[in-house]
OpenMM code with the backbone's topology and positions (N, CA, C; nanometers):
from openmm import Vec3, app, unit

residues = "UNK UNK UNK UNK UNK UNK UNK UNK UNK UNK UNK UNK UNK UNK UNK UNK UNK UNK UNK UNK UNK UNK UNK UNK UNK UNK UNK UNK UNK UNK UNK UNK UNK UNK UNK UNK UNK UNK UNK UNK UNK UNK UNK UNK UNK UNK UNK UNK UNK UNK UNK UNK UNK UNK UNK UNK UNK UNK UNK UNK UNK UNK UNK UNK UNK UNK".split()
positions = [
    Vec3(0.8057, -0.7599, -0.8806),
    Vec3(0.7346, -0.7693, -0.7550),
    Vec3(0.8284, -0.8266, -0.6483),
    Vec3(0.8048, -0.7561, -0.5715),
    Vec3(0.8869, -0.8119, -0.4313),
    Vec3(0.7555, -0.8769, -0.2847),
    Vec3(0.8021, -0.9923, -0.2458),
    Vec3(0.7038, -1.0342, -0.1913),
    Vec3(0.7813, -1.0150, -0.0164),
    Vec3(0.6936, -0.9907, 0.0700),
    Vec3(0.7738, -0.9478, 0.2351),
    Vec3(0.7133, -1.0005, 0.3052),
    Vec3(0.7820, -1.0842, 0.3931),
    Vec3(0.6734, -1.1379, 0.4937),
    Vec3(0.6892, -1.0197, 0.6096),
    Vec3(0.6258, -0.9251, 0.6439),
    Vec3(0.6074, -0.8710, 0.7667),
    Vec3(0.4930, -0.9252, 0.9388),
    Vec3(0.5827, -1.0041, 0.9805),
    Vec3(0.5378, -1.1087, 1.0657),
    Vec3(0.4497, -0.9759, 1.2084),
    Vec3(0.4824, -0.8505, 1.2028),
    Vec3(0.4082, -0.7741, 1.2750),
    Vec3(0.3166, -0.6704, 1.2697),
    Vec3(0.2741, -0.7204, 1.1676),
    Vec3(0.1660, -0.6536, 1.0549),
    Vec3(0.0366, -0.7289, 1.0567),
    Vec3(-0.0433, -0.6995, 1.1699),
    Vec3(-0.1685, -0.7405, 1.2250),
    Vec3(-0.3506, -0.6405, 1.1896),
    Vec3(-0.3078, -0.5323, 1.1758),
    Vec3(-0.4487, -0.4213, 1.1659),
    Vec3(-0.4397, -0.3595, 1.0483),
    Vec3(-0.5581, -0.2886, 1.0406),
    Vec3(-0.5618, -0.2045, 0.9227),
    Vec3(-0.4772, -0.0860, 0.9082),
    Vec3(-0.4396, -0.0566, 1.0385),
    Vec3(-0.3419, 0.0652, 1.0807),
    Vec3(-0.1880, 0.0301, 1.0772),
    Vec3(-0.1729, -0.0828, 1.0833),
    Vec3(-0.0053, -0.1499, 1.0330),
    Vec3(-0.0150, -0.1149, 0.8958),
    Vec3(-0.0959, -0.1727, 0.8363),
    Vec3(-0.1169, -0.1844, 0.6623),
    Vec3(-0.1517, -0.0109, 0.6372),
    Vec3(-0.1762, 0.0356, 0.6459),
    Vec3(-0.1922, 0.1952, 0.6020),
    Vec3(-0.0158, 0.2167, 0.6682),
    Vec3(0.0181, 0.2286, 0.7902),
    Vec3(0.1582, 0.2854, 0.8014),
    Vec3(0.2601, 0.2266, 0.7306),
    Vec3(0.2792, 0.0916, 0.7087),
    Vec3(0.3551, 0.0400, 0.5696),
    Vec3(0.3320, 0.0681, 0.4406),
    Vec3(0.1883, 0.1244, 0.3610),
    Vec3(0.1546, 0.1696, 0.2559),
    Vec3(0.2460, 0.3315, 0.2834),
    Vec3(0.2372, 0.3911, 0.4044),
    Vec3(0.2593, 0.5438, 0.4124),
    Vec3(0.4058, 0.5445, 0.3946),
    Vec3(0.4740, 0.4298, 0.4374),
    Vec3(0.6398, 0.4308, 0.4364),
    Vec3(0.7345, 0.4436, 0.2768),
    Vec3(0.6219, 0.3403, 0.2459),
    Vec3(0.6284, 0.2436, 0.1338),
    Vec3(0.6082, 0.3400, 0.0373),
    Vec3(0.5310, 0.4570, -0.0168),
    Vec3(0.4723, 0.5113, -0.1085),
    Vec3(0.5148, 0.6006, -0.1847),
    Vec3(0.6045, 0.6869, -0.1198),
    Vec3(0.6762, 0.7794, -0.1354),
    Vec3(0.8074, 0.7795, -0.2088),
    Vec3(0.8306, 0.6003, -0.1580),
    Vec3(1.0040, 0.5419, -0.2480),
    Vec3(0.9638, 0.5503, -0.4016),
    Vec3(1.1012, 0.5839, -0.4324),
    Vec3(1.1019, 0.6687, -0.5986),
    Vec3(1.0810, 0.4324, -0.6598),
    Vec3(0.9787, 0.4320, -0.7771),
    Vec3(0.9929, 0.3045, -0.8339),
    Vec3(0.8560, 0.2409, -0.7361),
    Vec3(0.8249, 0.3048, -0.6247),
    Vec3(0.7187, 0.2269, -0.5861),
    Vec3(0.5431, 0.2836, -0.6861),
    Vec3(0.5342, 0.0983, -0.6915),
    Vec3(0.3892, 0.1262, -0.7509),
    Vec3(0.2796, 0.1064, -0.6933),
    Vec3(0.2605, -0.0073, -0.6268),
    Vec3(0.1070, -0.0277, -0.4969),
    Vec3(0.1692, -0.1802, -0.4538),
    Vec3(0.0954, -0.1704, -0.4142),
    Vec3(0.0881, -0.3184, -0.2654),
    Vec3(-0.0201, -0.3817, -0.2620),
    Vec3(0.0126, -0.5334, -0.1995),
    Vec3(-0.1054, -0.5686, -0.2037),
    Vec3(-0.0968, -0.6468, -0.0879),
    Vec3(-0.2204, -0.6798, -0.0175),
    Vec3(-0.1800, -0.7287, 0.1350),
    Vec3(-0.2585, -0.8416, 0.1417),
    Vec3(-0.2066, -0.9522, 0.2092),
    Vec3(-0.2342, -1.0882, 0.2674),
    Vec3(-0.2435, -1.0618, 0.4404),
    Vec3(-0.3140, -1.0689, 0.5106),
    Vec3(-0.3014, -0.9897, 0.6226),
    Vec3(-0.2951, -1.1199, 0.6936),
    Vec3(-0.4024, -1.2517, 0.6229),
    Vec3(-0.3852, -1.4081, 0.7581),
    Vec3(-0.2272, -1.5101, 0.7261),
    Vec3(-0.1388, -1.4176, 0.5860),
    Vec3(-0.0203, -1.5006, 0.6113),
    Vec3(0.0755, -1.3934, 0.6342),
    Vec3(0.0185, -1.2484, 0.6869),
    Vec3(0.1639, -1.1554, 0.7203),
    Vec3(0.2479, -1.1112, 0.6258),
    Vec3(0.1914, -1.1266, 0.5003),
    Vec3(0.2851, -1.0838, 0.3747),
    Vec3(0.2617, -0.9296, 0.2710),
    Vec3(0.2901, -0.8775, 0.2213),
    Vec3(0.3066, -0.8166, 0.1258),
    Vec3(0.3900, -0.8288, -0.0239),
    Vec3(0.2603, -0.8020, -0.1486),
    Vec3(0.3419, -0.8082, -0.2029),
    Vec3(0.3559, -0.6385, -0.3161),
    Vec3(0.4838, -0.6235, -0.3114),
    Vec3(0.5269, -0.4611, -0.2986),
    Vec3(0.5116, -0.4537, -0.4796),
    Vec3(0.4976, -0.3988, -0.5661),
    Vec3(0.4841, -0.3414, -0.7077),
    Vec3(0.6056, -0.2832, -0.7628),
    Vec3(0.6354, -0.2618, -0.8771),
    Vec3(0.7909, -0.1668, -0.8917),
    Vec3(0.8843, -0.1803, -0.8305),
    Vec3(1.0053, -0.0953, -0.8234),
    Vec3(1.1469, -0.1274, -0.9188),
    Vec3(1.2182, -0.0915, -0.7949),
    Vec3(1.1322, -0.0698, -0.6357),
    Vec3(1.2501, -0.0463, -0.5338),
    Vec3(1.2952, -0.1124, -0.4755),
    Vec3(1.4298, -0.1013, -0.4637),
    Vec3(1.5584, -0.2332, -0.4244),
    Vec3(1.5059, -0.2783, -0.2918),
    Vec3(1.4978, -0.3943, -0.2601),
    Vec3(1.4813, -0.4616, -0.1663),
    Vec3(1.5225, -0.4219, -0.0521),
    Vec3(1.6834, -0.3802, -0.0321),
    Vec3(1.7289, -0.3538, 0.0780),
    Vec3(1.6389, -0.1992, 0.1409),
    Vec3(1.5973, -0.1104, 0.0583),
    Vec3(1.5622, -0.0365, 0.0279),
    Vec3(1.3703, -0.0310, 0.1563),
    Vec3(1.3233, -0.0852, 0.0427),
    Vec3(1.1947, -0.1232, 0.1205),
    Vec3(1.2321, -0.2106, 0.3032),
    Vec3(1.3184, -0.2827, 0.2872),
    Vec3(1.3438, -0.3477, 0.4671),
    Vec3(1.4212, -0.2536, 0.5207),
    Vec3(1.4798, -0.1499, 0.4633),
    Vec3(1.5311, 0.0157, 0.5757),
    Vec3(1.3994, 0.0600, 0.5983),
    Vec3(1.3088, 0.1151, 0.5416),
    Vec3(1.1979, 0.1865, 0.5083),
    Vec3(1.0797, 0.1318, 0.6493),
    Vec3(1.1092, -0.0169, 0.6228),
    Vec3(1.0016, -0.0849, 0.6909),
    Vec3(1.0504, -0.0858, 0.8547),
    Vec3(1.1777, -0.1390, 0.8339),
    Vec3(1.2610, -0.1260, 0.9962),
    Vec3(1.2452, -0.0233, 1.0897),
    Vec3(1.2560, 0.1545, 1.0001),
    Vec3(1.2431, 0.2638, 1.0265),
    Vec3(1.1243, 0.3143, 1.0874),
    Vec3(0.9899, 0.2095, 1.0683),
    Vec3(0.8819, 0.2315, 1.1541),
    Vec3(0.8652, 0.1330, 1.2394),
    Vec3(0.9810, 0.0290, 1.2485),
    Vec3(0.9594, -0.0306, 1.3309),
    Vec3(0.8183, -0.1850, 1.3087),
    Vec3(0.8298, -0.1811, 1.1692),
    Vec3(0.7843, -0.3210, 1.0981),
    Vec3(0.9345, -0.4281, 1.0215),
    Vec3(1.0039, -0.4620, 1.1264),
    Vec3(1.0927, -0.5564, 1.0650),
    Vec3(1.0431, -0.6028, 0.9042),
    Vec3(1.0916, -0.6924, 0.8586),
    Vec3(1.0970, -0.7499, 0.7635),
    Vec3(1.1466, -0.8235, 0.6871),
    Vec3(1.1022, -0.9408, 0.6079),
    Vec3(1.2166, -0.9944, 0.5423),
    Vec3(1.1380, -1.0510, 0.4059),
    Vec3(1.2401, -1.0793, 0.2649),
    Vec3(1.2268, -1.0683, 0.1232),
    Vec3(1.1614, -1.2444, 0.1597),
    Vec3(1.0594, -1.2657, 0.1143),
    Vec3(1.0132, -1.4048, 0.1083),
    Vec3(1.0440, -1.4682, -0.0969),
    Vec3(1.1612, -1.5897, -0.0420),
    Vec3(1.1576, -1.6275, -0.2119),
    Vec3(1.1186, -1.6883, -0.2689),
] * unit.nanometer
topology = app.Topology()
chain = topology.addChain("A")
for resn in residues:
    res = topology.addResidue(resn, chain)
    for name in ("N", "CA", "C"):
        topology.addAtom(name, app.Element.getBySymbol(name[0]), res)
């Protein structure tokens, strides 16, 4: 599990377009969302750097919370 704080991840429509980014990466398994501390935490085997290109690319920064 990889845990992300995405600090601009406010609606249900952030959280569906990060699930839509997110879903498709080869190793991803599901997500799970904290929406009042801004976090995600991502399922399966995709490399970190991996998921914060993915997330950047729509324009949801991100960073690996440890």
């Amino acid at each position: 599990m990889t845990k992300l704080s995405i600090p601009d991840m406010s609606c249900g429509h952030c959280r569906a377009s990060i699930e839509g980014a997110l879903a498709p990466l080869p190793g991803f398994e599901g997500i799970r969302f904290d929406p009042e501390a801004r976090t995600a935490d991502v399922e399966g085997s995709v490399p970190e750097r991996t998921l914060l290109s993915a997330l950047d690319s729509i324009g949801f920064p991100a960073e690996v919370v440890r």
